[in-house]
VMD Tcl script that draws the C-alpha trace (Angstrom):
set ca {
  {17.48 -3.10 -17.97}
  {15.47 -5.47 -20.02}
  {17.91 -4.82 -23.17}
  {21.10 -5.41 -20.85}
  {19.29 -8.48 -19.64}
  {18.40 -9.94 -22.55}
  {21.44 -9.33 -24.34}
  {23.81 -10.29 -21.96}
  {22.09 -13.82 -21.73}
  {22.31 -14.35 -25.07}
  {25.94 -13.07 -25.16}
  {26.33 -15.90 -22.20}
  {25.03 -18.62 -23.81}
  {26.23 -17.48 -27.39}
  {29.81 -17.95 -25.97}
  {29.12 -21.48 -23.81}
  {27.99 -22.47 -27.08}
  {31.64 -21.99 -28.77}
  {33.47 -23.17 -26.04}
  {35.56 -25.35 -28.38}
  {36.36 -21.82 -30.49}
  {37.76 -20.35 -28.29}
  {39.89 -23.10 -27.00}
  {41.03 -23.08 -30.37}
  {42.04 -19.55 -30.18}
  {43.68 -20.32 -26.56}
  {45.92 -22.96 -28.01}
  {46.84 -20.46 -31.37}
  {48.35 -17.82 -29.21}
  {45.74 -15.64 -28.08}
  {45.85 -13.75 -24.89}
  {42.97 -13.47 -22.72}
  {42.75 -9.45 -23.72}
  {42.38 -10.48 -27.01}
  {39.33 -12.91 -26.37}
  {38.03 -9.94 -24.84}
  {38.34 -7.37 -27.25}
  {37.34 -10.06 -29.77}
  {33.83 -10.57 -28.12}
  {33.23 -6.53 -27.26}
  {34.24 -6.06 -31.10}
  {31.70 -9.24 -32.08}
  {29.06 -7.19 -30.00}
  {29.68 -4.06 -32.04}
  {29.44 -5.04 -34.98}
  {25.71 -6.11 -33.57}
  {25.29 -3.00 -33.39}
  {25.73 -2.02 -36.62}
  {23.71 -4.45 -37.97}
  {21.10 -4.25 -34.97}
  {20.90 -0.18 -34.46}
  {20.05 0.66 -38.56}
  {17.47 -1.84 -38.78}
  {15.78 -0.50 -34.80}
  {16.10 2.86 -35.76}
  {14.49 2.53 -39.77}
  {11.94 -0.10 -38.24}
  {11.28 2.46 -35.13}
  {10.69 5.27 -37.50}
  {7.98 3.37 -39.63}
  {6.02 2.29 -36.70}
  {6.12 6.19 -35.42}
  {4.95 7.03 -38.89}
  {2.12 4.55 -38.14}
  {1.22 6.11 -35.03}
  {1.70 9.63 -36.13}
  {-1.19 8.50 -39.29}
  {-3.47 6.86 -37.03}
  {-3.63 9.58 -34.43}
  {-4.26 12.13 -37.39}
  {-6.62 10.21 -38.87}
  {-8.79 10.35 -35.20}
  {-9.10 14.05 -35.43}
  {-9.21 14.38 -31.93}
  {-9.25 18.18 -30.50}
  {-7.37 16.62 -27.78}
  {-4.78 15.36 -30.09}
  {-3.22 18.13 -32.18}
  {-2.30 17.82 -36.28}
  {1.53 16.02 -36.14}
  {4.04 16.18 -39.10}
  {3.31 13.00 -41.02}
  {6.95 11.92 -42.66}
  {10.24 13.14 -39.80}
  {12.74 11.73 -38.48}
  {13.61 12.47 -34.31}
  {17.20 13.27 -34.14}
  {16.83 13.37 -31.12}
  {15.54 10.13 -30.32}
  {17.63 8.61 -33.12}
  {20.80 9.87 -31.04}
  {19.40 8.19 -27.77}
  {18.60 5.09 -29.43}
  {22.45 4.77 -31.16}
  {23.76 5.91 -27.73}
  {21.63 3.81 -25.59}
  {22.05 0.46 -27.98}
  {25.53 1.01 -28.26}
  {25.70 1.31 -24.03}
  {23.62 -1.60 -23.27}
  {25.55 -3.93 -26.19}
  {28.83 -2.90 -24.53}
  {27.68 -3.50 -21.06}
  {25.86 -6.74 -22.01}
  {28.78 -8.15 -23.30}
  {31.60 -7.32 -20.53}
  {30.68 -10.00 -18.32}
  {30.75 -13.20 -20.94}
  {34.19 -11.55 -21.99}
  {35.44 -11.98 -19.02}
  {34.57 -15.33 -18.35}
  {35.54 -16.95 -21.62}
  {39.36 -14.53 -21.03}
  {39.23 -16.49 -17.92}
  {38.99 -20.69 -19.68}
  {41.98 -22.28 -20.03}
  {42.85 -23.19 -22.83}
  {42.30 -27.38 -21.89}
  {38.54 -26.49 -20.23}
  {37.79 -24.50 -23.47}
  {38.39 -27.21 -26.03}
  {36.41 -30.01 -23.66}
  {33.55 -27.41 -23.93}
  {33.19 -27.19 -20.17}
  {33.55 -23.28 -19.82}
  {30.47 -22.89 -17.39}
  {31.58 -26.15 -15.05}
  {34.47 -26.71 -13.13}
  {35.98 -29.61 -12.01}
  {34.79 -29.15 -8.33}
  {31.02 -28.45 -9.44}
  {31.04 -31.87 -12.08}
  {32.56 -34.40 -9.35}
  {32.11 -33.29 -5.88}
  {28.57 -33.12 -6.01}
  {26.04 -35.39 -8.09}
  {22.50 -34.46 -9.08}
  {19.86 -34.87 -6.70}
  {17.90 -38.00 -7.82}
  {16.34 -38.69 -4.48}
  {13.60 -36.24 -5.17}
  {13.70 -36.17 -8.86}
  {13.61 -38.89 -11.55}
  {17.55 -38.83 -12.89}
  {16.35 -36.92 -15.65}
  {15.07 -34.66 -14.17}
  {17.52 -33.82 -11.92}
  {20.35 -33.75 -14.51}
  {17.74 -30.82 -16.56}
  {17.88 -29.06 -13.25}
  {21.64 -29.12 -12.44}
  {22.50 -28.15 -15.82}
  {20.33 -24.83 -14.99}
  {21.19 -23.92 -11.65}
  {25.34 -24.75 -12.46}
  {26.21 -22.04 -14.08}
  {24.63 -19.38 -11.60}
  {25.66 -15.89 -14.29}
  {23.17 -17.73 -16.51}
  {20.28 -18.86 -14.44}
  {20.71 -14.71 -12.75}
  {20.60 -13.65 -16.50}
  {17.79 -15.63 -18.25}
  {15.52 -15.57 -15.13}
  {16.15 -11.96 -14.90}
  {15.10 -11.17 -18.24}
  {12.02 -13.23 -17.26}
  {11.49 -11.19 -14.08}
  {12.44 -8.01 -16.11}
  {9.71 -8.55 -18.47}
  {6.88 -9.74 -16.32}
  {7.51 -7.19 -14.09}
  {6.86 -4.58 -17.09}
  {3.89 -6.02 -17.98}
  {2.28 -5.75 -14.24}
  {3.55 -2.03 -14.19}
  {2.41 -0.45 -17.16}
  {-1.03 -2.46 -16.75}
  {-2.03 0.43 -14.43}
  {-1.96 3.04 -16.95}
  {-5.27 1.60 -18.11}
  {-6.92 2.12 -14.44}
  {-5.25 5.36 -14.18}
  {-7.36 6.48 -17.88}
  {-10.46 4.79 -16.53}
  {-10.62 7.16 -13.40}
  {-9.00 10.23 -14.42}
  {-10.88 10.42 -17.71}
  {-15.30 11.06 -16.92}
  {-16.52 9.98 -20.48}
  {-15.70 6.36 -19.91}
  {-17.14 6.52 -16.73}
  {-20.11 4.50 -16.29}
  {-22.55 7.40 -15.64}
  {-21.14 9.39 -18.09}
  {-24.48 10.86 -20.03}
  {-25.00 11.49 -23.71}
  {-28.01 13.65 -23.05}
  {-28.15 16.19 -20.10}
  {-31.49 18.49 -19.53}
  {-31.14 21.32 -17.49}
  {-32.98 25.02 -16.76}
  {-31.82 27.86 -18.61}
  {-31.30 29.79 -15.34}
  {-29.88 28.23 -12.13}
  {-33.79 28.69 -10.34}
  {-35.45 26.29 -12.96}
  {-36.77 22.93 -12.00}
  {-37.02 19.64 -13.85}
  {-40.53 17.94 -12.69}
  {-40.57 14.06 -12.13}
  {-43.22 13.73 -14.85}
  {-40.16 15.06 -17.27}
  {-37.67 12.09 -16.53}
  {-40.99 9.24 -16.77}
  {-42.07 11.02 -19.82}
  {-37.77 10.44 -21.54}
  {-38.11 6.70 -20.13}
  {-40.65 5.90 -22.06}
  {-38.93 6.55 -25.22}
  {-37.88 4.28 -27.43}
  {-33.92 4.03 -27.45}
  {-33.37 5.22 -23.89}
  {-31.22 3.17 -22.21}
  {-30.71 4.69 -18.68}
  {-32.35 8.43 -17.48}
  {-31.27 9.55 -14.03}
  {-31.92 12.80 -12.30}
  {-30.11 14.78 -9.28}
  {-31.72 17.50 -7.11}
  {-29.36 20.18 -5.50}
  {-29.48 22.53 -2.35}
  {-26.32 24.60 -2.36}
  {-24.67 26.61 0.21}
  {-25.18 25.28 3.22}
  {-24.30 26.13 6.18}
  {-22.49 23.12 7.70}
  {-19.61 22.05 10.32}
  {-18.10 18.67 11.49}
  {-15.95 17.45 14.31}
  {-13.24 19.57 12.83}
  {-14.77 22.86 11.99}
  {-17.06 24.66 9.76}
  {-17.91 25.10 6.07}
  {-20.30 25.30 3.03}
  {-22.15 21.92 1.65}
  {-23.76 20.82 -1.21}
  {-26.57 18.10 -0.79}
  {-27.30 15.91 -3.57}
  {-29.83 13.53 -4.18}
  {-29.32 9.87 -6.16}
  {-31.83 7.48 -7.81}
  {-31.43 3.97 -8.24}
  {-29.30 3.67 -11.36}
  {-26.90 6.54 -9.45}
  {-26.31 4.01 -6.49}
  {-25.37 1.40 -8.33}
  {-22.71 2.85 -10.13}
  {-21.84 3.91 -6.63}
  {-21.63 0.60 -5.21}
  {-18.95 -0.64 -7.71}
  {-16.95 2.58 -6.57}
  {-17.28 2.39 -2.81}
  {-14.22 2.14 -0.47}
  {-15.82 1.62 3.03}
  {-19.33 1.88 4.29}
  {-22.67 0.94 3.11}
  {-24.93 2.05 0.29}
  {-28.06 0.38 1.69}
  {-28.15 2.73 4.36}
  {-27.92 5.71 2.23}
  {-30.66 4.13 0.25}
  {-32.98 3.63 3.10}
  {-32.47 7.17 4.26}
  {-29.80 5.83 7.37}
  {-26.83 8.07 6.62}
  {-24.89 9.70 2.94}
  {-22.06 9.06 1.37}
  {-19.12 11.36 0.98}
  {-16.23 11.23 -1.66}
  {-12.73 10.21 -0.62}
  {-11.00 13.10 -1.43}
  {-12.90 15.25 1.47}
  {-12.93 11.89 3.59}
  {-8.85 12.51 3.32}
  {-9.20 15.89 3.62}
  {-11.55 16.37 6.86}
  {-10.35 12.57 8.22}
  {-14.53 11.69 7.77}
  {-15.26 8.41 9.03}
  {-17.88 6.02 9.30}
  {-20.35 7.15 11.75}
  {-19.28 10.81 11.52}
  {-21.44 13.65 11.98}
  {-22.51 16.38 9.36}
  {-24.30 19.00 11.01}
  {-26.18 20.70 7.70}
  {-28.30 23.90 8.77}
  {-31.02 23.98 5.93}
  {-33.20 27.18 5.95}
  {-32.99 27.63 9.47}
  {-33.41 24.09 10.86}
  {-30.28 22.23 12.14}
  {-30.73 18.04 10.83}
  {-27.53 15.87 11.32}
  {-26.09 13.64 8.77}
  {-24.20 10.34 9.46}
  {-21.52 9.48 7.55}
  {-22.63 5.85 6.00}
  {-20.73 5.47 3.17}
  {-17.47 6.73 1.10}
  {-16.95 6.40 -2.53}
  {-13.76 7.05 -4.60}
  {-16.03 9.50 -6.94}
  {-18.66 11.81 -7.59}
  {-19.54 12.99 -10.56}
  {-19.80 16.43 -9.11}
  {-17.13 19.40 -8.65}
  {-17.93 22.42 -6.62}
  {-15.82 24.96 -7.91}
  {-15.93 27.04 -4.94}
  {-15.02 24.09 -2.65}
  {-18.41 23.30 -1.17}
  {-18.84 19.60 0.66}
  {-20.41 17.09 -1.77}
  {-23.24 15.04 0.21}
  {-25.13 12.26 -1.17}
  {-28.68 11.15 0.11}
  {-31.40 9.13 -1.29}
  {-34.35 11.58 -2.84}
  {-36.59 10.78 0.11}
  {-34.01 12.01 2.08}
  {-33.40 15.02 0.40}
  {-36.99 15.79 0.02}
  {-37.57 15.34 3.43}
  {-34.55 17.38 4.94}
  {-34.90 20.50 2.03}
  {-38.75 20.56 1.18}
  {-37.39 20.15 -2.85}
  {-39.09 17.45 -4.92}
  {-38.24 18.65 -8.67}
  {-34.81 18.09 -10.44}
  {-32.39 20.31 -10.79}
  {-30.72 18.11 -14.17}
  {-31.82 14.90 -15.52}
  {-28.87 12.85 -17.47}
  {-30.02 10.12 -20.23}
  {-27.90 7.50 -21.67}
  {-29.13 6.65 -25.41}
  {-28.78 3.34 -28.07}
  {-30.00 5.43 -30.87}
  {-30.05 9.36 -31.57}
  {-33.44 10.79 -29.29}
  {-32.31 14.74 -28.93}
  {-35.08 15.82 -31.25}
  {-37.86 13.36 -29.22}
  {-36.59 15.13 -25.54}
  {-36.91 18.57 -27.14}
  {-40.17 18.11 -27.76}
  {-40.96 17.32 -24.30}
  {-38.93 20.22 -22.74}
  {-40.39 23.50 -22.38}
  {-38.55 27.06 -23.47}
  {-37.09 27.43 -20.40}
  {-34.93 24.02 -20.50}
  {-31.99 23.13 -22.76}
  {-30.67 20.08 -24.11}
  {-26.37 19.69 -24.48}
  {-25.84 16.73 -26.52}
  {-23.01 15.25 -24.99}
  {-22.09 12.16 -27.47}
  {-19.29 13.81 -29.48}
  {-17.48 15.38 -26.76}
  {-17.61 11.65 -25.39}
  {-16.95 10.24 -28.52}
  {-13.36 12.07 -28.66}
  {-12.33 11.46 -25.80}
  {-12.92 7.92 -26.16}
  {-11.25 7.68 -29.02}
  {-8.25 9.06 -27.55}
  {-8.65 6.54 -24.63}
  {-8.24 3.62 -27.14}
  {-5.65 5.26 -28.85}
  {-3.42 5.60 -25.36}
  {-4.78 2.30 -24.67}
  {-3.59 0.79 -28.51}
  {-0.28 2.18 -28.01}
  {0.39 0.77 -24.21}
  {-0.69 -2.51 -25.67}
  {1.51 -2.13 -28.34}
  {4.44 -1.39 -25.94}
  {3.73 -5.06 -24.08}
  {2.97 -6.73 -27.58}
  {6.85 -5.72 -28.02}
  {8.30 -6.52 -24.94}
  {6.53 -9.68 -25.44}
  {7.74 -10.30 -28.88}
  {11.45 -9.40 -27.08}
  {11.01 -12.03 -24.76}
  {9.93 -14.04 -27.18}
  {12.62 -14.19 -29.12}
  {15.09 -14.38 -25.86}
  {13.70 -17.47 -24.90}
  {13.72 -19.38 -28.17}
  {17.72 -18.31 -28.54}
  {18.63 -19.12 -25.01}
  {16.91 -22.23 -25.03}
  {18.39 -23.17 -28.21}
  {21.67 -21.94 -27.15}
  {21.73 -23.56 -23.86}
  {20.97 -26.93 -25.83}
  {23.47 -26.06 -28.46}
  {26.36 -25.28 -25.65}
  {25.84 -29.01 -24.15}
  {24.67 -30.91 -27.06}
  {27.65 -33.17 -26.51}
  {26.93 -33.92 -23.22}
  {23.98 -35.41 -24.64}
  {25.31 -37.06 -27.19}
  {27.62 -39.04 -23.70}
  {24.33 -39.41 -22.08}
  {22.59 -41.22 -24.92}
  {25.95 -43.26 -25.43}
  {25.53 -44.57 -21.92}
  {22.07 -45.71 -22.36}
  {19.71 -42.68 -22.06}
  {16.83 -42.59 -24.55}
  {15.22 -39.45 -26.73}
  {12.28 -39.50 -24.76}
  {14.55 -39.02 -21.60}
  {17.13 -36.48 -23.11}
  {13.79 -34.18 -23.71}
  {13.06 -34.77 -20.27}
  {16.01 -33.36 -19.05}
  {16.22 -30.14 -21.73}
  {12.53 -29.68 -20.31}
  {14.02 -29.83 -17.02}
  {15.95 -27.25 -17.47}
  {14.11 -24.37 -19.83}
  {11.25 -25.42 -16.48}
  {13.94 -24.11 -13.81}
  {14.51 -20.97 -16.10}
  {10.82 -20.25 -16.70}
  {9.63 -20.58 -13.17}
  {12.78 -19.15 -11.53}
  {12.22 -15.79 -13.59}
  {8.15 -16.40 -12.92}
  {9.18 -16.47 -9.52}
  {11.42 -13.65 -9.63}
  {8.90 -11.60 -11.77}
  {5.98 -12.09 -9.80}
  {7.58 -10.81 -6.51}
  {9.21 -7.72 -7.71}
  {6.26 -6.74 -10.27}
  {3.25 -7.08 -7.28}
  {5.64 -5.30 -5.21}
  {6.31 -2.61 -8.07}
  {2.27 -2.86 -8.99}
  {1.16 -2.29 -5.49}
  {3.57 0.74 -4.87}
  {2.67 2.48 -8.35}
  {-1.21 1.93 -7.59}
  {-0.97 3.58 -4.46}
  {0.84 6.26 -5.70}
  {-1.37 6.67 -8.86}
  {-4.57 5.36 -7.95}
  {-5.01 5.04 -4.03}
  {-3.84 8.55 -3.46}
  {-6.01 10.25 -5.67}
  {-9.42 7.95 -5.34}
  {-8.75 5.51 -2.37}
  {-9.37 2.44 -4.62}
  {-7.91 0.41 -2.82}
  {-5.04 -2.11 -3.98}
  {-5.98 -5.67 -5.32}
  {-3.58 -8.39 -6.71}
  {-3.67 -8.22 -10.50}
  {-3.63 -12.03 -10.43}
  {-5.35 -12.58 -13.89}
  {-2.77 -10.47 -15.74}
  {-0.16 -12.68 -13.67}
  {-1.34 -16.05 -14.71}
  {-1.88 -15.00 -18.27}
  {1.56 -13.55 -18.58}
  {3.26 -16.58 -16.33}
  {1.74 -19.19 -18.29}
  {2.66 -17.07 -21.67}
  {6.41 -17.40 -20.55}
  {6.58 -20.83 -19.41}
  {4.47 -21.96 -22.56}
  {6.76 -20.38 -25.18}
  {9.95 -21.92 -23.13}
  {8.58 -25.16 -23.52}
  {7.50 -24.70 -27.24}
  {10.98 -23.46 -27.44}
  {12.40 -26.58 -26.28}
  {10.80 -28.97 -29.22}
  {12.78 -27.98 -32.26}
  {16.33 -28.38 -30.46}
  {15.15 -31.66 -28.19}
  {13.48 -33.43 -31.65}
  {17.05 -32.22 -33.60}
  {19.32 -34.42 -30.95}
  {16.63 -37.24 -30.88}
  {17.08 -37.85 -34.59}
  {20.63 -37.08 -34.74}
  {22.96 -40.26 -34.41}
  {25.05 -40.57 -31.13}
  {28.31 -40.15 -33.15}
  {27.52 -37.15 -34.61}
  {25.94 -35.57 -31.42}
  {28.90 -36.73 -29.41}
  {31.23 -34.75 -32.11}
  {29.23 -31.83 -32.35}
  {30.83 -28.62 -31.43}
}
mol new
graphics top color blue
foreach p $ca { graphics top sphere $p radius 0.5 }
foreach p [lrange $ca 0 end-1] q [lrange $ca 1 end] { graphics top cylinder $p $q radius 0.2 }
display resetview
């Protein structure tokens, strides 16, 4: 869509640009079919220029990739062929840029079969005589500059749907694919924030961690963060819906705060000061918890009641054997299981401590140093993240270049209507007032355009993604929106300085006569 966009608008303007050409042709003898088969035939032989140098220029950059993800050695990226070409994809890119060029180009065939011959040569293809006379330019609410920028935009209504649609097309990208990021941020646990580097646990499941352990690992130098968890398993539980099996878990201070920046509805204060625990959002979903439910937990014999104050979008637990995972404070715990030691403390290191903590630990703990698994999968975290970058730096760079040649074109397709307008008295400074008029209606039409459809789009692929799965809830993405907004209406009106400063310094004659 953003190809046939693109394309076509440049195709558009390309041909309002040569209005005089094809008048030419008109008054030679050609038919209207053959102005049609000459533009379709101008198109493909774009593509035979265009599709070579995509496909050789695609194939290097895969190369690229295909090196840089070998060179990670990732086990969760397999060894790839270093030097081959995809057939397959180099079919589906002929085919597709073939298909798109074609399409692109039906539409500005048509219209310049349609010119007579008489319109063609005054270079009025995109105006008739009904849109030039019967209605002026508005220049009660706009200076006459202005206004004449902004009815040279919105006249020819093909080309204001084409360049603000590539706008839209491209800004609406941008917004979508933004959310593959968040998407790698929950689904993968190394980048969480409480993902460890060092975990201490017992050698059997019945061995405890004292508290005297996780003060002794503070104290070392190059610990950044040491947290601990205590566990009761299997027990007996029901809510307002039935029965089942829980598993209460106990949080410190460093623990809640990572909770806090993940919590959809409740409060963690409460579950701090022993008032209530927090659930996760997939058994929220699951058993419709709410706020203020229930938990009925029978713990060696004695029935205690658990309110629901809090639900978070994760835990950093899984019970296999699909258990109900309840947080509490450790005073909480303590006081509702009788359990005071840990049952795994977690450290998060600045420098390399494993040998210090296995001094401390006793023959019946063990230490999993947890930094390289993290490590990979980092790595291949930035390497999806490089790569969906990559994809925006090239719609970017697409866009880029479709604004600078339908800006130019659009100035190039009227430039004698400026030369008329500086023979009747308008100045430089005002003729770049009006060609800034009008890239402005482009850029902020397509903004406009853009911004609608691509919140729309974000908000329905972040529910589906994100919501769904961990009941973050939607926000608008409205940094990403003004960066990329104010990227496309800057480079339109750096686009608009080269062509403006050309007819400023060109004599009226000459501008008059261009064409």
């Amino acid at each position: 869509m953003t190809g046939t966009f693109m394309i076509a608008s440049s195709f558009n303007m390309s041909i309002l640009e040569r209005t005089q050409f094809f008048g030419l042709l008109r008054c030679l003898g050609a038919t209207k079919r053959q102005i049609k088969r000459y533009i379709r035939r101008e198109g493909f032989l774009y593509c035979l220029k265009a599709i070579p140098a995509g496909l050789l220029s695609g194939s290097v950059i895969l190369w690229i990739a295909v090196y840089v993800l070998n060179a990670i050695n990732s086990q969760y990226l397999p060894e790839m062929p270093q030097f081959q070409f995809s057939f397959p994809g180099i079919l589906a890119g002929t085919v597709i840029g073939v298909f798109v060029v074609m399409i692109a180009s039906s539409s500005p065939a048509k219209n310049a079969a349609k010119v007579s011959p008489q319109t063609a040569v005054t270079g009025n293809i995109n105006q008739t005589a009904h849109q030039n006379f019967k209605k002026a330019s508005n220049t009660k609410a706009f200076h006459v500059d202005t206004a004449m920028g902004l009815r040279h935009a919105f006249s020819n209504k093909k080309s204001m749907i084409l360049i603000a649609g590539s706008f839209a097309i491209s800004i609406t990208l941008f917004l979508c694919f933004t959310i593959l990021i968040t998407f790698m941020n929950h689904a993968l646990s190394p980048l969480k924030p409480y993902a460890p580097d060092l975990t201490v646990e017992g050698n059997e499941p019945h061995i405890s961690l004292p508290h005297s352990l996780k003060e002794e690992i503070e104290q070392l130098p190059g610990t950044e963060k040491v947290y601990g968890r205590m566990f009761c398993t299997d027990i007996p539980a029901n809510d307002k819906k039935g029965v089942g099996r829980a598993t209460l878990v106990s949080y410190d201070e460093p623990q809640f705060s990572w909770a806090s920046d993940v919590l959809i509805s409740g409060d963690i204060e409460n579950v701090q000061n022993g008032n209530g625990v927090l659930v996760d959002y997939g058994y929220s979903q699951e058993f419709h918890w709410e706020i203020g439910d229930i938990i009925t937990l029978d713990i060696n014999g004695t029935t205690h009641e658990a309110t629901v104050s809090g639900i978070v979008s994760d835990v950093p637990l899984d019970s296999g054997s699909g258990e109900w995972i309840i947080v509490c404070s450790e005073n909480t715990f303590t006081a509702l299981t009788g359990i005071t030691d840990y049952k795994i403390i977690e450290v998060q290191v600045s420098t390399d401590i494993s040998g210090q903590i296995r001094n401390l630990i006793t023959p019946d703990m063990k230490l999993l140093d947890m930094r390289q698994h993290n490590g990979e999968v980092r790595t291949g975290y930035f390497a999806m993240a490089v790569f969906v970058y990559g994809f925006l730096i090239v719609i970017a760079l697409v866009a880029l270049i479709n604004i600078i040649n339908t800006v130019n074109a659009s100035v190039s397709s009227r430039i004698n209507h400026y030369g008329v307008m500086r023979a009747v008295g308008m100045s430089g400074k005002q003729i770049q007032k009006v060609i800034r008029a009008e890239a402005a209606a482009y850029a902020i039409t397509g903004s406009i355009a853009g911004a609608v459809s691509g919140l729309f789009l974000h908000r329905f692929f972040f529910e589906m993604l994100i919501t769904s799965n961990w009941g973050q809830e939607w926000e608008p993405p409205l940094l990403v929106l003004v960066v990329v907004i104010s990227s496309a209406i800057l480079t339109t009106f750096i686009a608009v300085i080269a062509p403006s400063w050309k007819i400023k310094k060109t004599s009226i004659v000459n501008v008059v006569n261009a064409g």
